[in-house]
GUKEZA-252261 format. One record per residue (C-alpha): x, y, z. Coordinates in pm, whole numbers, padded with zeros to 5 digits, always signed. Layout:
% GUKEZA-252261
XYZ/...
This chain:
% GUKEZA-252261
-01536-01077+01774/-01903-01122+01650/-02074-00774+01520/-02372-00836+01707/-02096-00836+02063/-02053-00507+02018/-02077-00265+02328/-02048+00097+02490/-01667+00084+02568/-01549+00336+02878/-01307+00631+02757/-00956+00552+02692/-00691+00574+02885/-00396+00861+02797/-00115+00663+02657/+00167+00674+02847/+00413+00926+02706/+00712+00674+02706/+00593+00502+02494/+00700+00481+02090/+00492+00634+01817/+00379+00498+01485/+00281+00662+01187/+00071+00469+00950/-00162+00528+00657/-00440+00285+00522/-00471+00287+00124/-00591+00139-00128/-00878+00101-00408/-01180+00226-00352/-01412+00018-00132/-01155-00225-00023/-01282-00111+00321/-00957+00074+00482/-01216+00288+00724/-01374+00003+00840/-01037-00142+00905/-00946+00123+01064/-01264+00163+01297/-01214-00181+01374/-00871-00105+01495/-01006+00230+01731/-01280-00020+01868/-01133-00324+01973/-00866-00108+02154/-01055+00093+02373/-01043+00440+02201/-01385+00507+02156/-01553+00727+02383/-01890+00652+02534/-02035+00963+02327/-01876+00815+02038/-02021+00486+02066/-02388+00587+02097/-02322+00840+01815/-02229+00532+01581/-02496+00331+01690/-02736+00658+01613/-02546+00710+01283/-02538+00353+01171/-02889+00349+01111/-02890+00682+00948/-02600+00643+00728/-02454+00252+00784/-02437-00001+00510/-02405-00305+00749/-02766-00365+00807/-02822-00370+01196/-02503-00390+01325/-02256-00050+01377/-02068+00061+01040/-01760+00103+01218/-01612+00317+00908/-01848+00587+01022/-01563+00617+01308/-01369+00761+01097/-01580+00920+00807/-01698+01248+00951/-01752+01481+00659/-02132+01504+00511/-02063+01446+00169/-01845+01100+00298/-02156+00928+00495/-02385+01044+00201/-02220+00856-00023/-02035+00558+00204/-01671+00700+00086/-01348+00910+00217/-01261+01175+00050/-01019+01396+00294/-00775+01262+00481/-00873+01168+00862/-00591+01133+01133/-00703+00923+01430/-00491+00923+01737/-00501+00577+01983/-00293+00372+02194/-00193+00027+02308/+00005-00093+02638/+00327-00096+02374/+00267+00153+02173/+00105+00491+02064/-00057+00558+01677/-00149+00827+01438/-00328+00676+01140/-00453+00831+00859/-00726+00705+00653/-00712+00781+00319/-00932+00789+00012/-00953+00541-00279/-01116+00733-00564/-00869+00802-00809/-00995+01204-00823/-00839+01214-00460/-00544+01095-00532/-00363+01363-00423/-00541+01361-00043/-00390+01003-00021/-00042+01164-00081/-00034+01416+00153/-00179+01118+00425/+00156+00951+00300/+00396+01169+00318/+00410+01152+00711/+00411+00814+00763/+00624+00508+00894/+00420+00244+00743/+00138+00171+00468/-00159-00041+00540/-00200-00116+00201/-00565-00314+00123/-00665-00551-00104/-01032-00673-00160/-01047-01019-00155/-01328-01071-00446/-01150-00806-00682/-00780-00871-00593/-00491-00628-00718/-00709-00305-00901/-00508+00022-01102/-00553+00202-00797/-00375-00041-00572/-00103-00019-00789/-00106+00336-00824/-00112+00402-00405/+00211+00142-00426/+00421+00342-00659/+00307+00659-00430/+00401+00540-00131/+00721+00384-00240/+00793+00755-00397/+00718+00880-00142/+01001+00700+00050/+00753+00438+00311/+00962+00124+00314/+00747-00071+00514/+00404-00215+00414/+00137-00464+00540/-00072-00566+00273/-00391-00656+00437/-00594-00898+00213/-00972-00816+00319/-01364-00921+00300/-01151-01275+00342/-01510-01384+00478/-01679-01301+00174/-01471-01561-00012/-01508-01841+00244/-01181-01718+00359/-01041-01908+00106/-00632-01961+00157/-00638-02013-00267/-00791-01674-00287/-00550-01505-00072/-00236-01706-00221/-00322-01611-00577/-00337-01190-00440/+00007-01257-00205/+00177-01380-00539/+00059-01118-00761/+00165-00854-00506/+00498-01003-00531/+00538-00942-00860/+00527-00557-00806/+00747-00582-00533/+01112-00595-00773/+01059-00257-00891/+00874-00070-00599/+01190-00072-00360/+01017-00186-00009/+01226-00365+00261/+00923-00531+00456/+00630-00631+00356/+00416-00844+00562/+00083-00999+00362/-00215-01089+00586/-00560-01271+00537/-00873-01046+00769/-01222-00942+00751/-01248-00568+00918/-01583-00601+00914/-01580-00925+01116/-01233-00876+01332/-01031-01198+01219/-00684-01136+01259/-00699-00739+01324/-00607-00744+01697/-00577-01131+01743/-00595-01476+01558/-00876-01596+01411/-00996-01993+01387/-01148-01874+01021/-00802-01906+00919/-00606-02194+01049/-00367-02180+00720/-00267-01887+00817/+00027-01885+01086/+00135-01486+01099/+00036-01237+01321/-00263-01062+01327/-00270-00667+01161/-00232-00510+01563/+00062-00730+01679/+00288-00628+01337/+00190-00256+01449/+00326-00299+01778/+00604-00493+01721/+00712-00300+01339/+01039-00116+01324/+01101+00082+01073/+01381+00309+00946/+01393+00621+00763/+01726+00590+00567/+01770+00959+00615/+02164+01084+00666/+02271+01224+00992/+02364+01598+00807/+02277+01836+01009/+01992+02064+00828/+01753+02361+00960/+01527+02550+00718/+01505+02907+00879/+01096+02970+00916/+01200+03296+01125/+01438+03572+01196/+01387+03591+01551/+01454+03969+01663/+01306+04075+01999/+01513+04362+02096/+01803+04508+01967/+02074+04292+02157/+01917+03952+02048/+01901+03822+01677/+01823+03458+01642/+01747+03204+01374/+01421+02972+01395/+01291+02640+01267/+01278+02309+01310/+01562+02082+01290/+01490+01893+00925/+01808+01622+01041/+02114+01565+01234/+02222+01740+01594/+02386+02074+01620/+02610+02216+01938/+02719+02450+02067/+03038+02623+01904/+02998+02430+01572/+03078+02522+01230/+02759+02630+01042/+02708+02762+00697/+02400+02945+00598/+02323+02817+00235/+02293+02913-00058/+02464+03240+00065/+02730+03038+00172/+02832+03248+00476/+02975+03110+00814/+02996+03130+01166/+02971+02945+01478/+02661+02860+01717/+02667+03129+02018/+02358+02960+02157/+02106+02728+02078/+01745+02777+02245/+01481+02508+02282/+01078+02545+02401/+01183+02474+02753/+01507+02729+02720/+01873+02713+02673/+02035+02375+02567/+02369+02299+02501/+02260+02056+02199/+01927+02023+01983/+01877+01708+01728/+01599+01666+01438/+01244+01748+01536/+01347+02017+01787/+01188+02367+01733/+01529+02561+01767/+01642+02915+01790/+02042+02933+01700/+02199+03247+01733/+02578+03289+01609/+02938+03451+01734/+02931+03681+01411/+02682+03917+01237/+02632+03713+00890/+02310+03733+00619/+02069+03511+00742/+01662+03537+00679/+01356+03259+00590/+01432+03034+00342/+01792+02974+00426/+01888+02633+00567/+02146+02591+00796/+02426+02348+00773/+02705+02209+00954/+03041+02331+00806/+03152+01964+00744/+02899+01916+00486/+02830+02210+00341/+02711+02254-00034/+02630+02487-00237/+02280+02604-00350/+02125+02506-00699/+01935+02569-00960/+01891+02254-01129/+01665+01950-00973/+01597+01625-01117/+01240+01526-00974/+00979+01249-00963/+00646+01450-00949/+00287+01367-00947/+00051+01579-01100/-00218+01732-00903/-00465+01937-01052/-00634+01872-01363/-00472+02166-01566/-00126+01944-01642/+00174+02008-01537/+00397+02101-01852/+00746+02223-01926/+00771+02577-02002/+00482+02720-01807/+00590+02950-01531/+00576+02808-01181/+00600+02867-00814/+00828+02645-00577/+00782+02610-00234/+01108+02384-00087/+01131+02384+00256/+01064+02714+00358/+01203+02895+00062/+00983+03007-00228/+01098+03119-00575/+01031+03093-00928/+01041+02800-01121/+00990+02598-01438/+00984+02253-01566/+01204+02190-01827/+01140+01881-01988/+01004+01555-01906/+01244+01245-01949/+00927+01009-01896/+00631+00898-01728/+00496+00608-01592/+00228+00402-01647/+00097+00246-01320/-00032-00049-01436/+00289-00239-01512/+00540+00043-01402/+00692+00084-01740/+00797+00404-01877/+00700+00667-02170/+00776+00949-02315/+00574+01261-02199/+00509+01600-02288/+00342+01696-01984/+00151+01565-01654/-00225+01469-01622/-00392+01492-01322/-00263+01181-01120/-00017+01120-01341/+00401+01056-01214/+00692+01099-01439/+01060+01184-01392/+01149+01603-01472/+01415+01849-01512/+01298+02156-01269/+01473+02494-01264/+01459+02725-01030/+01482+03108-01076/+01723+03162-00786/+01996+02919-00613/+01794+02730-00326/+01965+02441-00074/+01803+02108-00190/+01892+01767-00124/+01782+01407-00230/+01449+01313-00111/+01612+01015+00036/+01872+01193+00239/+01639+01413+00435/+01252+01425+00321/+01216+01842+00399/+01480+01964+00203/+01387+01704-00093/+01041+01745-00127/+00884+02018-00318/+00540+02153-00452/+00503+02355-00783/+00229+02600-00720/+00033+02817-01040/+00114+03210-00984/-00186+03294-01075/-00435+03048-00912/-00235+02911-00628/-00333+02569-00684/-00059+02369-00590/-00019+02173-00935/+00252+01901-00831/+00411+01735-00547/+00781+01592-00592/+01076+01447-00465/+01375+01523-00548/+01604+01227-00693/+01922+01433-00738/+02062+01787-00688/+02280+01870-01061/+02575+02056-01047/+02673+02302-01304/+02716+02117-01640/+03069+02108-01757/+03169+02234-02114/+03199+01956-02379/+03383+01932-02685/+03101+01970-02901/+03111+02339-02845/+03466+02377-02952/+03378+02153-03244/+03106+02464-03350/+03262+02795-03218/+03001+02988-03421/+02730+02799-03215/+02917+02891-02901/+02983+03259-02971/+02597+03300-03055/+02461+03043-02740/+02652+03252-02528/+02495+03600-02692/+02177+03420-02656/+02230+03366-02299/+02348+03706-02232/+02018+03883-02345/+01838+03618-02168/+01694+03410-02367/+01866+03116-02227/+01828+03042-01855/+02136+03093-01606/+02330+02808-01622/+02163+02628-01918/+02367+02359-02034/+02584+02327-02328/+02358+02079-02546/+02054+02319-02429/+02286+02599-02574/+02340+02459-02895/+02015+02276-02899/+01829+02600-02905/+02099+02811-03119/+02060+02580-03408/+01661+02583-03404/+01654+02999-03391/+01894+02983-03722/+01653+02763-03888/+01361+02957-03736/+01487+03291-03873/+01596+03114-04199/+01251+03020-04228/+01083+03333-04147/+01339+03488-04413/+01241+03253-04686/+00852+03316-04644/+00875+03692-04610/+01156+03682-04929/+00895+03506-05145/+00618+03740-05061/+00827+04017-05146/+01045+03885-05442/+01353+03989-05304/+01646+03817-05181/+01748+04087-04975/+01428+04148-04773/+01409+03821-04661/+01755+03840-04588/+01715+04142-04354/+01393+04002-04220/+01575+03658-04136/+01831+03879-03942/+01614+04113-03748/+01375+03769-03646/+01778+03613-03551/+01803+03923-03350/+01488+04094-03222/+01255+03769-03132/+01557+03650-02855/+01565+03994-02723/+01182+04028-02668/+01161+03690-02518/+01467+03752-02304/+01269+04065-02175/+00948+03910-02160/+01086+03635-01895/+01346+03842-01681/+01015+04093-01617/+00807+03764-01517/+01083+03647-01316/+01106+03958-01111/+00727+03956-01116/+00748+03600-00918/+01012+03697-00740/+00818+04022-00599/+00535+03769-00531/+00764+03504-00360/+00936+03787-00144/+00584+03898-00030/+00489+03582+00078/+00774+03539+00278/+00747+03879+00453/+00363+03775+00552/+00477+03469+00703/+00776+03618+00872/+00584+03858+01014/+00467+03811+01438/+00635+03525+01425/+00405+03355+01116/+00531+03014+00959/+00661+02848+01285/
């Protein structure tokens, strides 16, 4: 459909409520024209509104780059600062229907500095509209948005190979992207991935064929959006975070939240973890009242047959599967701020709907997104992904991110600024590491690990090599301080004493030092739990 063909549409109709919703996101490098694409999209099905259309017509002249024809990405770019300068820089969700099928898509941005807006835009969706320009083919961002949304856990993608009229839609062109794509595809995990030649700015193959392209004998970009199914790989477990303590009057206590995954009953087994108490469901009560079941995505209130510590952050579990809470997570995070994330520094965590303290421990790599190999790393710069050891300060329910996406997903947030600094998903949950031989091999290591530990200098359940690792570096360290401060003072036996007291006194400080910022964090967690449990807040 010509540019110039363009007309005042009539309102759209509702969609029909029937009918099954997809979640998409477009992404991409910068410029590779995912607004347009998307405008396109809202256009040539009917969901623009008459206001809407003469605003773009108004607009385009204003703020358009296509000359005299409607810039359809103006659609979708509403902020000042994005027309100004022809980008997206927040994320903007656009609702719209077909006969088969309703939508939510999110455009996204393509600068690298809002990287982390195109991850939040990601985290929702079904399927990833990933573009390509035709001229520039496969760029370090497009790459980058891949590994995201793989992380992430999308499994389907279209990768939509555009400006295909600004290379004489050239089927050597678009060959030459499809193949380098598929080179990335071996280590990004995706189980469909459809590759299309279009021009968003032109229409060919967005919501039908186009004669621009005879080679090409797929569907257009609207027919694999109707027609897509996708799955979520998530386990059937049941799961519900607790967002509320629901207390009206004194003969009613109830739980809240939304079901994360799985169906619940009435008169199943539950366990409230990581207190690891049970009952049975008395009642379960749903928006439109009392139900016998509720599944994943119902807001739910349970209530139980016994009186048993329950309150936000708690996650609610079916008996059969019941865990036990953790404190160790290993995580794929990306980086979000440009203060890095680093191991050591104190942290918040917010998982689910529980909030504690927390720390990175170490980093066993990161990855480089232009080949998706791996490095060491010390820390995280902005927009950067690697693979971490997280601890948290108390036990908290987690799962893999790949078993249920709200109870495996997590964002470390600075105490002090509230910036959230890192988004991640968690790859496994670790159990408590088992005692090896090496510390029965060195039982003066294990005697003084375990003193260590017990003025807390060591974490709670630290493992053994972390034991041993950091018992034989404060020897040395006090040996060292001992030697210096012997030399200075020509005696064996101050540096002696001063090795000792440094052995001694420097674990004990530190020990202090973190279980008074732990509490600290855990005052500050508590409080912002009791804000949003209060009137009903966090639901």
């Amino acid at each position: 459909m010509a540019e110039a063909a363009l007309k005042i549409v009539p309102a759209p109709e509702a969609a029909p409520a029937a009918k099954s919703l997809l979640r998409f996101i477009t992404c991409g490098s910068v410029d590779d024209g995912k607004s347009t694409l998307l405008g396109r999209l809202l256009w040539e099905t009917n969901s623009v509104f008459e206001d809407q259309a003469e605003a773009l017509e108004r607009d385009s002249k204003r703020f358009g780059t296509t000359g005299d024809v409607p810039d359809l990405a103006l659609l979708v770019d509403g902020l000042a600062a994005e027309r100004e300068q022809g980008i997206t820089i927040d994320v903007a969700y656009r609702y719209f229907g077909t006969p088969k099928r309703a939508f939510i898509a999110a455009d996204t941005p393509g600068h690298e500095q809002y990287t982390r807006n195109m991850a939040t835009g990601a985290s929702t969706a079904d399927v990833a509209i990933i573009l390509v320009d035709a001229r520039k083919g496969i760029l370090p961002q497009t790459r980058r948005h891949s590994y995201i949304v793989s992380m992430i856990g999308v499994r389907d993608v279209i990768i939509a190979v555009n400006k295909m009229d600004l290379v004489d839609y050239s089927e050597e062109v678009f060959r030459k992207i499809e193949a380098d794509y598929a080179a990335l595809v071996p280590t990004l995990g995706f189980t469909n991935i459809h590759v299309l030649p279009l021009s968003a700015r032109a229409g060919d193959n967005v919501t039908g064929p186009s004669e621009k392209t005879p080679w090409y004998k797929g569907p257009s970009l609207l027919h694999l959006l109707e027609t897509m199914e996708t799955r979520t790989g998530e386990d059937a477990k049941f799961r519900l975070p607790v967002q509320w303590v629901n207390r009206p009057h004194l003969d009613f206590r109830g739980f809240s939240g939304t079901i994360a995954s799985g169906e619940i009953r009435v008169g199943d087994a539950i366990t409230v973890l990581p207190r690891g108490q049970s009952s049975r469901v008395s009642g379960i009560l749903l928006p439109s009242g009392e139900a016998q079941a509720a599944q994943g995505g119902d807001a739910a209130t349970l209530t139980f047959t016994d009186e048993i510590d329950c309150s936000r952050g708690d996650v609610i579990v079916s008996s059969a599967s019941a865990g036990k809470g953790t404190r160790h997570v290993n995580v794929r995070l990306l980086a979000l701020t440009e203060t890095p994330a680093q191991p050591g520094k104190a942290y918040l965590v917010k998982l689910g709907t529980a909030m504690t303290g927390a720390r990175i421990e170490s980093f066993e790599y990161a990855v480089d997104v232009h080949d998706y190999s791996t490095k060491p790393a010390s820390a995280l710069p902005m927009n950067g992904i690697g693979l971490a050891r997280v601890y948290f300060e108390t036990p908290l329910y987690a799962s893999r991110y790949k078993d249920c996406r709200i109870t495996g997903s997590l964002l470390l947030i600075d105490p002090v600024t509230n910036e959230a600094v890192a988004l991640g998903v968690i790859e496994s949950v670790q159990a408590e590491v088992a005692q090896t031989g090496t510390e029965e091999d060195l039982p003066v290591l294990r005697h003084l690990g375990r003193a260590f530990s017990g003025i807390g200098a060591l974490p709670d359940g630290a493992s053994q090599p972390d034991v041993i690792r950091y018992t034989v570096w404060r020897l040395w360290s006090g040996a060292l301080v001992g030697l210096v401060a012997g030399l200075f003072a020509q005696s064996f036996l101050a540096g002696a004493l001063v090795a000792l007291a440094d052995i001694i006194l420097r674990p004990i400080l530190r020990g202090t030092h973190d279980r008074l910022f732990s509490r600290w964090q855990a005052y500050r967690a508590q409080r912002e739990q009791e804000k949003l449990s209060v009137d009903g807040g966090g639901i």
